[in-house]
C-alpha positions in Angstrom: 183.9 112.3 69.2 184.1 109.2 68.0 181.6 106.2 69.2 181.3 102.0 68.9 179.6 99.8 70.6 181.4 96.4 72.4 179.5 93.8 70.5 180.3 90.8 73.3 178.6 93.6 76.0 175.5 94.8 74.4 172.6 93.0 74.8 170.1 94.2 72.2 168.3 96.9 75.0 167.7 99.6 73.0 168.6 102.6 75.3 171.2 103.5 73.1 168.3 103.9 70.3 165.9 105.7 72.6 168.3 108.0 73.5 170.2 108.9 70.4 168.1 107.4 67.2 170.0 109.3 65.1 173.6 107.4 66.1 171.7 104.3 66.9 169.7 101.7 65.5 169.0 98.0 67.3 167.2 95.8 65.1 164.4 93.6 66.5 166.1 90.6 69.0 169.8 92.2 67.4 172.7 94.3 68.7 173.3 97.9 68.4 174.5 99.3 65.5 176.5 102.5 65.2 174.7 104.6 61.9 177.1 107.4 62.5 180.4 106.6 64.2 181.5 110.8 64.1 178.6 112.6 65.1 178.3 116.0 64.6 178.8 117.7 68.8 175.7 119.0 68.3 174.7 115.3 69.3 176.9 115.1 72.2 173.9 115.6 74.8 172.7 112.7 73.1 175.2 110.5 72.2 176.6 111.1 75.9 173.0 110.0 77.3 173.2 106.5 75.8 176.4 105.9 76.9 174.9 106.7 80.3 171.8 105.3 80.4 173.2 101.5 78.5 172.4 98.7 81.0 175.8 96.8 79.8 178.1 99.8 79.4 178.7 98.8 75.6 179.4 102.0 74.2 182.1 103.7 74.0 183.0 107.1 73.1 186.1 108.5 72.5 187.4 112.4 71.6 187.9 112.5 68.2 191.3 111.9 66.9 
């Protein structure tokens, strides 16, 4: 899988971070960052929860390619 956030959507809420830390980091009054754009699958739980759970539907994932 493959995941990045749409910077002109997210607004700096941190679900993305709660749920995934590992993929995720939103610095204070920032914008998501992506630490690990490939994720390992064993992450996809995760990774698949922030996408979910994101107030602005900023991320995106998409199958690997």
């Amino acid at each position: 899988m493959r995941v990045s956030v749409d910077l002109d959507l997210c607004q700096g809420h941190a679900m993305c971070e709660l749920e995934a830390p590992e993929v995720f980091e939103v610095p204070r009054k920032g914008k998501a960052r992506v630490l690990d754009p490939r994720p390992p699958e064993t992450l996809r739980d995760r990774v698949e929860a922030a996408v979910r759970y994101c107030p602005t539907q900023a991320i995106l994932l998409k199958p690997k390619e």
